[in-house]
PDB file of N, CA, C and O in Angstrom:
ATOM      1  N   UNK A   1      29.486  37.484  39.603  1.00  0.00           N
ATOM      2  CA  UNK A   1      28.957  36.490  38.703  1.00  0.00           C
ATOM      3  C   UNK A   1      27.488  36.802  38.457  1.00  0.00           C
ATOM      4  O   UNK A   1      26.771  36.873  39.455  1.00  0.00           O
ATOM      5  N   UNK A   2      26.891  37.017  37.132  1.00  0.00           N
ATOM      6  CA  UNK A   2      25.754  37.469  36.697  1.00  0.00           C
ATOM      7  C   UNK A   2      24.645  35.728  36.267  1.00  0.00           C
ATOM      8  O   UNK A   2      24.424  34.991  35.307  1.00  0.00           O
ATOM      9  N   UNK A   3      24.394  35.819  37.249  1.00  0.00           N
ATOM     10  CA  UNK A   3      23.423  34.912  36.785  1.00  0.00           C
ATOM     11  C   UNK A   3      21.890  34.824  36.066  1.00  0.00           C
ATOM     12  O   UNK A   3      20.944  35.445  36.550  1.00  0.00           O
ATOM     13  N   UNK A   4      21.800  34.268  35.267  1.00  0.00           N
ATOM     14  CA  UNK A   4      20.668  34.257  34.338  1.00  0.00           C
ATOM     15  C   UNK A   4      19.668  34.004  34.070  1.00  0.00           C
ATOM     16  O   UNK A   4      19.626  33.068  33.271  1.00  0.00           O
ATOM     17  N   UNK A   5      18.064  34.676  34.557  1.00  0.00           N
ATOM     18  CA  UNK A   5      16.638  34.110  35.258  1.00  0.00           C
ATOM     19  C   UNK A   5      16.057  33.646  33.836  1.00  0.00           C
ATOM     20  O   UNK A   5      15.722  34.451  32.967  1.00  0.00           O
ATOM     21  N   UNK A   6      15.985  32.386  33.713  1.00  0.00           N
ATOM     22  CA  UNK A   6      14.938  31.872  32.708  1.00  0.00           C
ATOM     23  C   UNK A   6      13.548  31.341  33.189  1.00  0.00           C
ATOM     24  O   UNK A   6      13.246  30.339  33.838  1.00  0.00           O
ATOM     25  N   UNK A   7      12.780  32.384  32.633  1.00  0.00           N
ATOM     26  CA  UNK A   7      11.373  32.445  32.590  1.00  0.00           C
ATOM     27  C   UNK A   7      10.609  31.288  31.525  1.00  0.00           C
ATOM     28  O   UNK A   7      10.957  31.126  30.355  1.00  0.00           O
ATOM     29  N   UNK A   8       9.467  30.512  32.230  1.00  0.00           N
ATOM     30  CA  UNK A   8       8.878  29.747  30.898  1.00  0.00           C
ATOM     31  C   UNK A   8       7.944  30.434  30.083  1.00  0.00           C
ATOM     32  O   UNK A   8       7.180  31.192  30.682  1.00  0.00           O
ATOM     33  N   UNK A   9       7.824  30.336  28.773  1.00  0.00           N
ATOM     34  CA  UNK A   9       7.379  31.440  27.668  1.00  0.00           C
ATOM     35  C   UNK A   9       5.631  31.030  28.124  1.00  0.00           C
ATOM     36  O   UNK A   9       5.187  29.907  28.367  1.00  0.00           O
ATOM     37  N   UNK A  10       4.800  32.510  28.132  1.00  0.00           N
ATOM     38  CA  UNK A  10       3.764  32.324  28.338  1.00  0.00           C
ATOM     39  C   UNK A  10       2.477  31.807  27.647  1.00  0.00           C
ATOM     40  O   UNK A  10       1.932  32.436  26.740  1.00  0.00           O
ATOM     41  N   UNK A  11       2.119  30.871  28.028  1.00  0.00           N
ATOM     42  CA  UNK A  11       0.488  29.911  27.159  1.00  0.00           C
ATOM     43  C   UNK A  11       0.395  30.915  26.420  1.00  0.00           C
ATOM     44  O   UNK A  11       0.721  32.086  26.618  1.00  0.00           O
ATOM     45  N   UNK A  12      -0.117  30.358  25.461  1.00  0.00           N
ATOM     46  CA  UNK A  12      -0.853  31.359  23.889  1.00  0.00           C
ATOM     47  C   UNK A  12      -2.320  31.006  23.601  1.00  0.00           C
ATOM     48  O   UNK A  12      -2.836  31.335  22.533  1.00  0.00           O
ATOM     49  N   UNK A  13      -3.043  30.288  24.623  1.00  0.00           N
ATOM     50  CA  UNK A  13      -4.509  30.470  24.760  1.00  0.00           C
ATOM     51  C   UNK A  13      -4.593  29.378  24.399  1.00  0.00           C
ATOM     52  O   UNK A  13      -5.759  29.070  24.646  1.00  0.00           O
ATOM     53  N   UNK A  14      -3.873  28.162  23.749  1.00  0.00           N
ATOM     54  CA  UNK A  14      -4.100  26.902  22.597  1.00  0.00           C
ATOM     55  C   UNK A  14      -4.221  26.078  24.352  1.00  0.00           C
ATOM     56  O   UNK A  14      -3.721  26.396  25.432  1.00  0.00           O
ATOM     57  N   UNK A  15      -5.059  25.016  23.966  1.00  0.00           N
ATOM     58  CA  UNK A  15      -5.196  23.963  24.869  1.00  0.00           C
ATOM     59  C   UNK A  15      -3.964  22.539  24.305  1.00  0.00           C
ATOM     60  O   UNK A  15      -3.535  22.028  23.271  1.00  0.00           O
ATOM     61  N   UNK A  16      -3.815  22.401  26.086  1.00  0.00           N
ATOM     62  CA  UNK A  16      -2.557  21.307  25.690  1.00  0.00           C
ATOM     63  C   UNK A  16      -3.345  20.232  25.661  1.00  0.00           C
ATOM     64  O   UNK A  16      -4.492  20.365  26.088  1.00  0.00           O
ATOM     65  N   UNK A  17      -2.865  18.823  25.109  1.00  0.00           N
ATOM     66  CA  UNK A  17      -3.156  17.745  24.929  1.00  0.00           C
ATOM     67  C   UNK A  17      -3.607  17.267  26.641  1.00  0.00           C
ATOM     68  O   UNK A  17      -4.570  16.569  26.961  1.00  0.00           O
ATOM     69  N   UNK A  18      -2.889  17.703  27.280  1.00  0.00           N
ATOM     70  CA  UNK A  18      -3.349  16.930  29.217  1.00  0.00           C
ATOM     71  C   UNK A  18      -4.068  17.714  29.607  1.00  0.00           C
ATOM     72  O   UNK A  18      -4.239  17.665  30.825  1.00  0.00           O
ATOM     73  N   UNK A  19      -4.854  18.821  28.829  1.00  0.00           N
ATOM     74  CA  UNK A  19      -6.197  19.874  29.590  1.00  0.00           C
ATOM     75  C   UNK A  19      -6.785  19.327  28.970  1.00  0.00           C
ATOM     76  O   UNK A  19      -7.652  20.187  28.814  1.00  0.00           O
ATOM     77  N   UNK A  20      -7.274  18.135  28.118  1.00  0.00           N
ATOM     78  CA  UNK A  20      -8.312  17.708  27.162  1.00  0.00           C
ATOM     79  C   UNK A  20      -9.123  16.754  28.408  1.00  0.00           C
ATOM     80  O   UNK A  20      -8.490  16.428  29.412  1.00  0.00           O
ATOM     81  N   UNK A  21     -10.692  16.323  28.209  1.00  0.00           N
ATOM     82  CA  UNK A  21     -10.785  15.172  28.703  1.00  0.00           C
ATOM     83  C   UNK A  21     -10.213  14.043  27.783  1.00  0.00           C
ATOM     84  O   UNK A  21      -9.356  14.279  26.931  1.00  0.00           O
ATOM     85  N   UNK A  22     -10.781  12.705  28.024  1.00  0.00           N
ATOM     86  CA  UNK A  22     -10.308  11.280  27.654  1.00  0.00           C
ATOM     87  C   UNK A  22     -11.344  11.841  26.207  1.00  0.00           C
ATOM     88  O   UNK A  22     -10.960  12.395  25.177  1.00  0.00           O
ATOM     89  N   UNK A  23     -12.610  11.484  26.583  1.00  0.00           N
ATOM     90  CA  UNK A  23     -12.936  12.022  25.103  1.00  0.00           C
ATOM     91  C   UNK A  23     -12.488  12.777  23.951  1.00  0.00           C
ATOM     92  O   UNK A  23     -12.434  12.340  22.801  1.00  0.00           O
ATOM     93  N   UNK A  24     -12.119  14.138  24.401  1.00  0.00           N
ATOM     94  CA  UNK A  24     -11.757  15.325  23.427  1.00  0.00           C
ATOM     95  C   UNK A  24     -10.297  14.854  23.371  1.00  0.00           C
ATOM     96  O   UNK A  24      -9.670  15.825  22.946  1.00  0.00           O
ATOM     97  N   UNK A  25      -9.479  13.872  23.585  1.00  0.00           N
ATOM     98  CA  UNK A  25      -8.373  13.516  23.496  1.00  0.00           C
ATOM     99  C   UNK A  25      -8.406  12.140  22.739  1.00  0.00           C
ATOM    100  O   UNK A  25      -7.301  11.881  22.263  1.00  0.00           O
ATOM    101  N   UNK A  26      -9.314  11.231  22.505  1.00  0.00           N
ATOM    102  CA  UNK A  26      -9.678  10.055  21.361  1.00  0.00           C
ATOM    103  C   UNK A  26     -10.048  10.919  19.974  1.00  0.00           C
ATOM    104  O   UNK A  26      -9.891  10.595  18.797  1.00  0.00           O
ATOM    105  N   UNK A  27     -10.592  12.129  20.552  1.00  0.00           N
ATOM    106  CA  UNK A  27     -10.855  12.677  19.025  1.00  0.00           C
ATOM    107  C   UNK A  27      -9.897  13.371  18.569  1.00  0.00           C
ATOM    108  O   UNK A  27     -10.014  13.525  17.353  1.00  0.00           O
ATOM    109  N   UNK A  28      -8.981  13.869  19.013  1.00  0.00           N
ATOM    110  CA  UNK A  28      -8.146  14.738  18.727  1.00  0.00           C
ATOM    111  C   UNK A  28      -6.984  13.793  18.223  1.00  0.00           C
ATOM    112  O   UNK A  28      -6.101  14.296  17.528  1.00  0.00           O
ATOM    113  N   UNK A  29      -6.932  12.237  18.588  1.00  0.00           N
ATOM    114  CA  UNK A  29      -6.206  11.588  18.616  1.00  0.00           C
ATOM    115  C   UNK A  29      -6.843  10.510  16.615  1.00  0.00           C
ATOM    116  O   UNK A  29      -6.219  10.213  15.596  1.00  0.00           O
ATOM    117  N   UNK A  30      -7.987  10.366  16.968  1.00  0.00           N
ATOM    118  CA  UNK A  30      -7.859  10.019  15.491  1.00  0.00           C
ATOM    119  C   UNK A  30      -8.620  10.978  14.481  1.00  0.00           C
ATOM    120  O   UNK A  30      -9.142  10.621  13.425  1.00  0.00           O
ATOM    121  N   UNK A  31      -8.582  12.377  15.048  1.00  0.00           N
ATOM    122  CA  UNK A  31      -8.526  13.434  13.518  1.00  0.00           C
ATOM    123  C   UNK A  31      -7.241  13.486  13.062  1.00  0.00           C
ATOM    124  O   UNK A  31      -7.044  13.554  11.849  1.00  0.00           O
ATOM    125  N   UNK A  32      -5.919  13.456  14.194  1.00  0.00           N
ATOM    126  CA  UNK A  32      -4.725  13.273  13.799  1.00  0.00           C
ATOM    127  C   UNK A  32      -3.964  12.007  12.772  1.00  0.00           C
ATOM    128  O   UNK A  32      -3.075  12.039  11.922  1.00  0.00           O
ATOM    129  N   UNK A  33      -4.920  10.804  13.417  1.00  0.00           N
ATOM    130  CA  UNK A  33      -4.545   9.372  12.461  1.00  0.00           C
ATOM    131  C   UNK A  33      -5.519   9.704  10.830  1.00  0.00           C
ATOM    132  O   UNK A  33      -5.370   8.952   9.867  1.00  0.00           O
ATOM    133  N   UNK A  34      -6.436  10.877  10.783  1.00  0.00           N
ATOM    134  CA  UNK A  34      -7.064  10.574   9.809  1.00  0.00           C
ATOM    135  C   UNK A  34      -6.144  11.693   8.750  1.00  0.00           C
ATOM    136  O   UNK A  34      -5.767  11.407   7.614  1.00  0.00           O
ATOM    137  N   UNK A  35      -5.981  12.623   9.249  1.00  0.00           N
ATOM    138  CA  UNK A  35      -5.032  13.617   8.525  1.00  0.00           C
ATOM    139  C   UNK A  35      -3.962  12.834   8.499  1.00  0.00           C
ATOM    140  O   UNK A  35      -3.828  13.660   7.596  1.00  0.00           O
ATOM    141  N   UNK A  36      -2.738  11.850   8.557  1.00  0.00           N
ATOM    142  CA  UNK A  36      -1.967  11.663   8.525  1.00  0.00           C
ATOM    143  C   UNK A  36      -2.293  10.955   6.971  1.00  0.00           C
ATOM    144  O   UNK A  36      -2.008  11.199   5.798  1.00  0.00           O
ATOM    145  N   UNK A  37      -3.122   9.860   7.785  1.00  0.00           N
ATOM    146  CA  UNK A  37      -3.430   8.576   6.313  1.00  0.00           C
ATOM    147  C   UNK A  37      -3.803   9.609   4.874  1.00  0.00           C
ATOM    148  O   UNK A  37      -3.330   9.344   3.769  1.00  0.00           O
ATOM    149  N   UNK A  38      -4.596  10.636   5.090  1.00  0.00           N
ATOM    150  CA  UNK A  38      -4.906  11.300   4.078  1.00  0.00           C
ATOM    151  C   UNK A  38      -3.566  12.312   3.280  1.00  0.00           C
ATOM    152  O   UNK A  38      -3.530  12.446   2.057  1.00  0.00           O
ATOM    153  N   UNK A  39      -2.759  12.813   4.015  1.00  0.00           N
ATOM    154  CA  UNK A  39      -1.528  13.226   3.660  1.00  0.00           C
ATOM    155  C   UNK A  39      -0.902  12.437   2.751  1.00  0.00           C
ATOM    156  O   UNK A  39      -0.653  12.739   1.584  1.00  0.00           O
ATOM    157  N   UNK A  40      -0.612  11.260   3.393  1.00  0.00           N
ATOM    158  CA  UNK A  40       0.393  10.729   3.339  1.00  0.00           C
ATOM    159  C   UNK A  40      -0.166   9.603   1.952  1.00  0.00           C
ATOM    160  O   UNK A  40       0.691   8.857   1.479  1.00  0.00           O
ATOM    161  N   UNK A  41      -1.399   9.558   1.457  1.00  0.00           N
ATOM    162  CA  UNK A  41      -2.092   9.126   0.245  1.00  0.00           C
ATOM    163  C   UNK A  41      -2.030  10.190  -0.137  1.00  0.00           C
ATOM    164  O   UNK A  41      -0.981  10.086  -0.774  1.00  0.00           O
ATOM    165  N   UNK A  42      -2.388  11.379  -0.290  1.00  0.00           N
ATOM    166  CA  UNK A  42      -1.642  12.458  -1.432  1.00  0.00           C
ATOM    167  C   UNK A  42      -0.175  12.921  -2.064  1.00  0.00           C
ATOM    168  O   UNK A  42       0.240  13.448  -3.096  1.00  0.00           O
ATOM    169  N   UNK A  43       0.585  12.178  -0.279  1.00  0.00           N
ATOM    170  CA  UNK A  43       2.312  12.706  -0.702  1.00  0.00           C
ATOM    171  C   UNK A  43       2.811  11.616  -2.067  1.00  0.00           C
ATOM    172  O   UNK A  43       3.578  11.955  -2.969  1.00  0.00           O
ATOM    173  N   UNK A  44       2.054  10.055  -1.903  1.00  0.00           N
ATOM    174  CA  UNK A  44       2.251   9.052  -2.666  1.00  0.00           C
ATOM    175  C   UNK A  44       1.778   9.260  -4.262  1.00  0.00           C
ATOM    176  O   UNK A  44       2.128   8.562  -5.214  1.00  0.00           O
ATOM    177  N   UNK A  45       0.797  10.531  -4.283  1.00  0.00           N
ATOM    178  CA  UNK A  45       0.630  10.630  -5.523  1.00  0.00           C
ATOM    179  C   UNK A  45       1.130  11.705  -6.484  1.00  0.00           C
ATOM    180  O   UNK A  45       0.624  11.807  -7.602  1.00  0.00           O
ATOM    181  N   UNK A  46       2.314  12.675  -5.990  1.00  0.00           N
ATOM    182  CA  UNK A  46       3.144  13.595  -6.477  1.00  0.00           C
ATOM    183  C   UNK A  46       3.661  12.790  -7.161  1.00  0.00           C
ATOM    184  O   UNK A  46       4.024  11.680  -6.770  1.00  0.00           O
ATOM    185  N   UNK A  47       3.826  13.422  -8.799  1.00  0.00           N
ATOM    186  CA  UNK A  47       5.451  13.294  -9.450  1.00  0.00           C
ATOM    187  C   UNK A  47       6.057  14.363  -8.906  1.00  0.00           C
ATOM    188  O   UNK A  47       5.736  15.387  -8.304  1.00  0.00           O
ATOM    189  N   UNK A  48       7.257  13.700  -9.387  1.00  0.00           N
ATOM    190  CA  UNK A  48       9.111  14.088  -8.952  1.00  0.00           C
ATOM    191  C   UNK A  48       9.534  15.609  -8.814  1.00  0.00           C
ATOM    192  O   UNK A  48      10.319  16.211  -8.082  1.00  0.00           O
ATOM    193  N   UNK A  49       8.453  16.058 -10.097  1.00  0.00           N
ATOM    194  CA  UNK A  49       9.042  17.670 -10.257  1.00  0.00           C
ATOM    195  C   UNK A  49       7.444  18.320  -8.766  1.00  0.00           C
ATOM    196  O   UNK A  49       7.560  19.540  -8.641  1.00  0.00           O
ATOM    197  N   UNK A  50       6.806  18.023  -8.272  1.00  0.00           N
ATOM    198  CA  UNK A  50       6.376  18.369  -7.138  1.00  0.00           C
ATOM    199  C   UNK A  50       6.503  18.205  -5.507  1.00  0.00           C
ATOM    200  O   UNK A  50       6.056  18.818  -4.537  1.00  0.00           O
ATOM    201  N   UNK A  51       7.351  17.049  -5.714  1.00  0.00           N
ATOM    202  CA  UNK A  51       8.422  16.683  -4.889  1.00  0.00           C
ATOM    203  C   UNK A  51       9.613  17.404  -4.977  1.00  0.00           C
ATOM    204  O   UNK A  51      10.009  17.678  -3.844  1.00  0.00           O
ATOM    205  N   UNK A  52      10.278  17.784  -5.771  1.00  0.00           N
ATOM    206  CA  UNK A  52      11.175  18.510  -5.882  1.00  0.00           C
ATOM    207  C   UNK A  52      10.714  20.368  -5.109  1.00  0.00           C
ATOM    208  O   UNK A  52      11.372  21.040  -4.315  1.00  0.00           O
ATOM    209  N   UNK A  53       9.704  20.601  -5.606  1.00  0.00           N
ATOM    210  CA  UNK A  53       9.346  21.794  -5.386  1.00  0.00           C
ATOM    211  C   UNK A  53       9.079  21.949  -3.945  1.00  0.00           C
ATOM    212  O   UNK A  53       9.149  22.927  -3.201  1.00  0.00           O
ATOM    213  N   UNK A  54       8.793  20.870  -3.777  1.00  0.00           N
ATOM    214  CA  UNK A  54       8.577  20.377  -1.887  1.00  0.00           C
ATOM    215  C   UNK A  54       9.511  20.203  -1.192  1.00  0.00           C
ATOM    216  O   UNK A  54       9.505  20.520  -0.002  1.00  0.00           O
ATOM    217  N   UNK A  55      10.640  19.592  -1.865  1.00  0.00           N
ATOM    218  CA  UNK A  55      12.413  20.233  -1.150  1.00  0.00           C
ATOM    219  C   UNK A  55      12.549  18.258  -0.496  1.00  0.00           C
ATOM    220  O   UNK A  55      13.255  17.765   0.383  1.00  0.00           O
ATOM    221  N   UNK A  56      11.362  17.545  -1.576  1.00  0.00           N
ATOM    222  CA  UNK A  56      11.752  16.057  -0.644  1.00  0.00           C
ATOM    223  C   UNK A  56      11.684  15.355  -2.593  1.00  0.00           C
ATOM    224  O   UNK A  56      11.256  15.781  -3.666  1.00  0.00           O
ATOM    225  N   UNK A  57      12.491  13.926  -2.027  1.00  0.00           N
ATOM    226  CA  UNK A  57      12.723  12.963  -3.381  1.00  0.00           C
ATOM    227  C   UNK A  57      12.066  12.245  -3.571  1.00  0.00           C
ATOM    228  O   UNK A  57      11.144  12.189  -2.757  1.00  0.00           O
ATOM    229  N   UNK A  58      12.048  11.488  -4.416  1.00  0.00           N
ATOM    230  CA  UNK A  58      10.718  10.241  -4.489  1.00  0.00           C
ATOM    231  C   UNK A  58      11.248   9.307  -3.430  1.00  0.00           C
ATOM    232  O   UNK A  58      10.478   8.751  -2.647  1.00  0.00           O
ATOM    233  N   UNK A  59      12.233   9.170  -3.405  1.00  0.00           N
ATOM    234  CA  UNK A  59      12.821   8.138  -1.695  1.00  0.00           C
ATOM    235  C   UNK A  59      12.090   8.661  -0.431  1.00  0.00           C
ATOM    236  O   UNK A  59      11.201   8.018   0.126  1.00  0.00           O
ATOM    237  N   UNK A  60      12.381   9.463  -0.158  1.00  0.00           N
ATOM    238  CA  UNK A  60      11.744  10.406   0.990  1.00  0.00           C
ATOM    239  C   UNK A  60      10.137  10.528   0.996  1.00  0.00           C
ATOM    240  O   UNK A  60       9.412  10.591   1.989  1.00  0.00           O
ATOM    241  N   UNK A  61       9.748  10.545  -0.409  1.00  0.00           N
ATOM    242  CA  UNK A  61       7.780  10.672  -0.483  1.00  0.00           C
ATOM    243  C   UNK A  61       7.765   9.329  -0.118  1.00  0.00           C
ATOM    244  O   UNK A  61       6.854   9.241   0.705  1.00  0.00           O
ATOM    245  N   UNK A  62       8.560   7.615  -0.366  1.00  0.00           N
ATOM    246  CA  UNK A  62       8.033   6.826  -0.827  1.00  0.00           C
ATOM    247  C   UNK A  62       8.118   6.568   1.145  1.00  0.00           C
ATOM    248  O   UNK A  62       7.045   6.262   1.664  1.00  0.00           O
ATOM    249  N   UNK A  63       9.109   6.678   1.896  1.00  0.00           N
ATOM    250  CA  UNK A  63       9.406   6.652   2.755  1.00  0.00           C
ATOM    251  C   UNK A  63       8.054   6.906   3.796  1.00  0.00           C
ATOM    252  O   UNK A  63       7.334   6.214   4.515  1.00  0.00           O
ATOM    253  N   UNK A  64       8.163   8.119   3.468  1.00  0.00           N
ATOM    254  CA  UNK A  64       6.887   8.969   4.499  1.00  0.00           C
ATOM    255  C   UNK A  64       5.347   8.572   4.389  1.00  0.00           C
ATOM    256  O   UNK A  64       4.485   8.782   5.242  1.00  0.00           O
ATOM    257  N   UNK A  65       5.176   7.897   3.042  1.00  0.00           N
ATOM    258  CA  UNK A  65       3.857   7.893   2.703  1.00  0.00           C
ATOM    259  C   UNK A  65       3.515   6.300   3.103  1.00  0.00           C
ATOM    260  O   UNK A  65       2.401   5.795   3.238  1.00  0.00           O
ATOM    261  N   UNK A  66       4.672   5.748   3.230  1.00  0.00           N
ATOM    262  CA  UNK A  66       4.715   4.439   3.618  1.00  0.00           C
ATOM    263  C   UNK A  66       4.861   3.947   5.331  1.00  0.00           C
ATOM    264  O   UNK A  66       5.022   2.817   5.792  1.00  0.00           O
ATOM    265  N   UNK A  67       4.786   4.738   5.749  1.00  0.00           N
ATOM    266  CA  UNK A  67       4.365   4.692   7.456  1.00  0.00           C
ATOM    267  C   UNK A  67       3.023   4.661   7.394  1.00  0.00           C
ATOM    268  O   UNK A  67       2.304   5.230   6.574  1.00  0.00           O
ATOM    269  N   UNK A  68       2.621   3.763   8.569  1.00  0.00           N
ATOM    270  CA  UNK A  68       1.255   3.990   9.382  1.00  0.00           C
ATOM    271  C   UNK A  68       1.200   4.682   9.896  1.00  0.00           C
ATOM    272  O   UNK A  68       2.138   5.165  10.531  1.00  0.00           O
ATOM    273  N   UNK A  69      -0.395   5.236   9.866  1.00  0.00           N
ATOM    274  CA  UNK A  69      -0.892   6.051  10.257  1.00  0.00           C
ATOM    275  C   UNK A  69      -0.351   6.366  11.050  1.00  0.00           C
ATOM    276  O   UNK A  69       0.493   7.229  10.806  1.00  0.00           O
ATOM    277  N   UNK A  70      -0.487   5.879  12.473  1.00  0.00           N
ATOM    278  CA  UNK A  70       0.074   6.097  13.766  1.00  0.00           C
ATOM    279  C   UNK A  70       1.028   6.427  14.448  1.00  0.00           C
ATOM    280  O   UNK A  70       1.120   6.721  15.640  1.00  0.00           O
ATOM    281  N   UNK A  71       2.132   6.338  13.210  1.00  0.00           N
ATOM    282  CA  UNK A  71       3.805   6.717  13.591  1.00  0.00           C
ATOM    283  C   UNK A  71       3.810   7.955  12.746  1.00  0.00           C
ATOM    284  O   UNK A  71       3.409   8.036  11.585  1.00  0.00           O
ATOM    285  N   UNK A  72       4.386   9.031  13.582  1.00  0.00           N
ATOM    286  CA  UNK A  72       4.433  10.519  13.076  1.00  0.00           C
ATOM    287  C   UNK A  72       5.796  10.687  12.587  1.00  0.00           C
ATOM    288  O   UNK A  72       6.155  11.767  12.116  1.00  0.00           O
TER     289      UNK A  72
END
């Protein structure tokens, strides 16, 4: 019976969210709420045929753009 060693894939130099302090983790935490709100006020202002090209519907833009910030 051949059993099968799984290795965990090695760090790629990027810092994880739990190597941050509390600080660098409030900021990291609302550059993320600020990019979202800002997205998600541009996804609201596509017409249909750029939505389309984006592979999402006006249901799906109206959907996404209509979350708070805070929910990903």
């Amino acid at each position: 019976m051949n059993a099968a060693i799984v290795h965990a894939a090695p760090r790629t130099g990027g810092t994880t969210y739990s190597d941050l302090s509390l600080g660098a983790r409030v900021l990291r935490t609302l550059r993320t709420w600020h990019q979202r709100r800002s997205d998600r006020a541009h996804l609201a202002e596509l017409d249909a045929r750029l939505l389309a090209d984006a592979g999402l519907t006006p249901r799906q833009a109206a959907i996404e753009s209509g979350k708070p910030f805070w929910r990903a």
